[in-house]
C-alpha positions as YAML, in Angstrom:
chain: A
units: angstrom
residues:
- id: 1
  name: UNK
  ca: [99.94, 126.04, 47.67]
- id: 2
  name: UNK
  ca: [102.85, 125.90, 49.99]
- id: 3
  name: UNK
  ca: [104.84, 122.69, 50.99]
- id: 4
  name: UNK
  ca: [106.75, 121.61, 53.24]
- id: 5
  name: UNK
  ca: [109.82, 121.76, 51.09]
- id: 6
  name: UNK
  ca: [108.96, 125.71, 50.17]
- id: 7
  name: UNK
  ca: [108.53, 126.53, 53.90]
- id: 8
  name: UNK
  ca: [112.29, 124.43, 54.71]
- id: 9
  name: UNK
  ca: [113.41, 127.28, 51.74]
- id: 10
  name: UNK
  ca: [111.99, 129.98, 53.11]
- id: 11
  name: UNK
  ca: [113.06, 129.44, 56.47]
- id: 12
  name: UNK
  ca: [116.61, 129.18, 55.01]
- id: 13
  name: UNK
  ca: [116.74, 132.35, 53.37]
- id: 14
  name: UNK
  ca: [114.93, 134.53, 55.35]
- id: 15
  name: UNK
  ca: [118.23, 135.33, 57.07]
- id: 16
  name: UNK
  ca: [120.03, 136.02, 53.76]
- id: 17
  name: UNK
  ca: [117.24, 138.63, 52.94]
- id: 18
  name: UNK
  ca: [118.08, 141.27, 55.62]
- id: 19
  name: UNK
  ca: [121.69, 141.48, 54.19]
- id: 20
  name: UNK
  ca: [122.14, 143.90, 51.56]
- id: 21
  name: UNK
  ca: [122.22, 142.66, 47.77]
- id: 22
  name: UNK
  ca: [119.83, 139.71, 48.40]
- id: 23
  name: UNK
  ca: [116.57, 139.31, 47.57]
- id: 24
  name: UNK
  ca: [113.75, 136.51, 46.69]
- id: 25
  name: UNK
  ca: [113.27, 136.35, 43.05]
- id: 26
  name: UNK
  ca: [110.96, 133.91, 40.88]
- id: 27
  name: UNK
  ca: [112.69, 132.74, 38.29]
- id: 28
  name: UNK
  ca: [112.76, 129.40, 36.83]
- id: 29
  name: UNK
  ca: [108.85, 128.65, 37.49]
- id: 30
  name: UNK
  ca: [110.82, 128.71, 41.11]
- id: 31
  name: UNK
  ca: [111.82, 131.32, 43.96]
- id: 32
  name: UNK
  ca: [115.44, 131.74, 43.87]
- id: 33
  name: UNK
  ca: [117.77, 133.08, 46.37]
- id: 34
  name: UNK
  ca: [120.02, 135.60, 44.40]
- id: 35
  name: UNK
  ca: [123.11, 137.68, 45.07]
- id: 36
  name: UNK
  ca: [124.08, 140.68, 43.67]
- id: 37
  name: UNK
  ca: [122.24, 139.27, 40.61]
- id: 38
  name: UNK
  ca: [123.59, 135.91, 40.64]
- id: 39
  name: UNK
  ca: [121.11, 132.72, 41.97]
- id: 40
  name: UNK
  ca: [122.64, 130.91, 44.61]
- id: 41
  name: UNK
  ca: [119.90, 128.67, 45.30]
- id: 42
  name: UNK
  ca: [116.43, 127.79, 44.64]
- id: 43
  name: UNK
  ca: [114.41, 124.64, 45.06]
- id: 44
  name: UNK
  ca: [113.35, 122.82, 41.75]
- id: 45
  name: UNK
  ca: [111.30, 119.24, 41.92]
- id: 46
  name: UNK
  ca: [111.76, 119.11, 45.83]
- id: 47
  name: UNK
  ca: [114.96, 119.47, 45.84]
- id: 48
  name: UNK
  ca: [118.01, 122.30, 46.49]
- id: 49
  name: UNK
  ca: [119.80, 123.64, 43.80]
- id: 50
  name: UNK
  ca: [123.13, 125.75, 44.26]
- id: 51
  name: UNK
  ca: [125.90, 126.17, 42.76]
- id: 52
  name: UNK
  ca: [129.61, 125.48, 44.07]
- id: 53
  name: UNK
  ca: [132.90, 124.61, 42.42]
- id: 54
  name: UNK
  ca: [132.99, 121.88, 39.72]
- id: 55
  name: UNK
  ca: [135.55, 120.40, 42.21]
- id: 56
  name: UNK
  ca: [133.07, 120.52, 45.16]
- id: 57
  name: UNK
  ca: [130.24, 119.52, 42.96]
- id: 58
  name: UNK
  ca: [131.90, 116.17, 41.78]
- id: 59
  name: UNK
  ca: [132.94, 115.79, 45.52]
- id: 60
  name: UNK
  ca: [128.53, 115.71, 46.28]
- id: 61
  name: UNK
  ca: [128.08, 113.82, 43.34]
- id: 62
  name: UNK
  ca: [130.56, 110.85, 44.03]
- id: 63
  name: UNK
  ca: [129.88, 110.81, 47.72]
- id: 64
  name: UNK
  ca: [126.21, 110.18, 46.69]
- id: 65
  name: UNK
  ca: [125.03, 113.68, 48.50]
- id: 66
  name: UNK
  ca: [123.91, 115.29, 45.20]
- id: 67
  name: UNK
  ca: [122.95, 114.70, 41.99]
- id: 68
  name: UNK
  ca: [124.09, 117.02, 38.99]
- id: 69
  name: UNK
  ca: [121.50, 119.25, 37.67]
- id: 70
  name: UNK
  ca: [120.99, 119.10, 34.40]
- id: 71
  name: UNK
  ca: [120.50, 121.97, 31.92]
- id: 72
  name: UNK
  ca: [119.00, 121.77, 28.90]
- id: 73
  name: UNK
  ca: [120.07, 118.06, 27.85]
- id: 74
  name: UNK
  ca: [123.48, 118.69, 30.01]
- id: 75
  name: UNK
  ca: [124.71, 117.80, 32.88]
- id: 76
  name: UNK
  ca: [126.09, 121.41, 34.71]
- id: 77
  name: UNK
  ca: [129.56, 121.51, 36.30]
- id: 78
  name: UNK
  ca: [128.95, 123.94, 38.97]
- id: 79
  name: UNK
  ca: [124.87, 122.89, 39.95]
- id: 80
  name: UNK
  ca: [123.88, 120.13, 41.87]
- id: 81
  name: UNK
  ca: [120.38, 119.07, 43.72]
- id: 82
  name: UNK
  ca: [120.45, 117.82, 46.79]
- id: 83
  name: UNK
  ca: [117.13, 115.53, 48.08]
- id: 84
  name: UNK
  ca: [114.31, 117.15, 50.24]
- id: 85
  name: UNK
  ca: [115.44, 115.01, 52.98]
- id: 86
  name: UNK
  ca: [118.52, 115.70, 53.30]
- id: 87
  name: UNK
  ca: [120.80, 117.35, 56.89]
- id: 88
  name: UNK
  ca: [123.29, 119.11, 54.39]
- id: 89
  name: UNK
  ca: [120.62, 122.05, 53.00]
- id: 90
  name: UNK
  ca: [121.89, 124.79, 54.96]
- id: 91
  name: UNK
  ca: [125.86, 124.24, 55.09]
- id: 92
  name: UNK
  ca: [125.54, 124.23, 51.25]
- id: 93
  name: UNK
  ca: [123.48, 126.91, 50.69]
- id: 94
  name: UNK
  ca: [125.78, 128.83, 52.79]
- id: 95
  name: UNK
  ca: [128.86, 127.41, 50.83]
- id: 96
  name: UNK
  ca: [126.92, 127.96, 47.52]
- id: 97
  name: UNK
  ca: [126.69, 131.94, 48.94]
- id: 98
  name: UNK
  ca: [130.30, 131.92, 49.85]
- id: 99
  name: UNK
  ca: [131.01, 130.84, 46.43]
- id: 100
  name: UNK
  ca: [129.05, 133.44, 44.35]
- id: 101
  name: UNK
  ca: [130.68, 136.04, 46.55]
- id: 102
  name: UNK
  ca: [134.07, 134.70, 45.33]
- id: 103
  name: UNK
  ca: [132.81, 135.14, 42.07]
- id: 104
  name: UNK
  ca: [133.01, 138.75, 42.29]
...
């Protein structure tokens, strides 16, 4: 069953799927949106995932925008989830993009 959350997602990729390199792939009981072979985003419990810096993911964190995910019993440096509600989903998941690009 779809929700509303799944449809904001796939709205928000669909884009990101005519470029070359991307596709939609379920991983994570989840789809993901993955680069080159790297996720960028995905939605897990309602919420966006993506990764960014550790520096831009402390900056979300302490200006109450994001939550770190956690991984295994640890909190991850570079992944944060960001509420169902919230106006930021698309700038980050294009920042998240911009940072797995830099990745190489």
């Amino acid at each position: 069953m779809t929700t509303p959350v799944d449809e904001r997602f796939a709205a928000l990729v669909a884009p990101y799927l005519l470029r070359p390199g991307y596709s939609l792939e379920r991983k994570f009981a989840s789809d993901c949106l993955v680069r080159d072979g790297r996720i960028v985003g995905l939605v897990g419990r309602e919420h966006l995932i993506v990764k960014v810096s550790a520096a831009r993911a402390t900056e979300l964190v302490e200006g109450g925008d994001a939550e770190r995910t956690v991984i295994g019993r640890h909190p991850a440096k570079e992944w944060v989830s960001i509420p169902p509600g919230s106006e930021l989903w698309e700038g980050l998941l294009a920042e998240a993009d911009a940072y797995i690009g830099s990745l190489g």
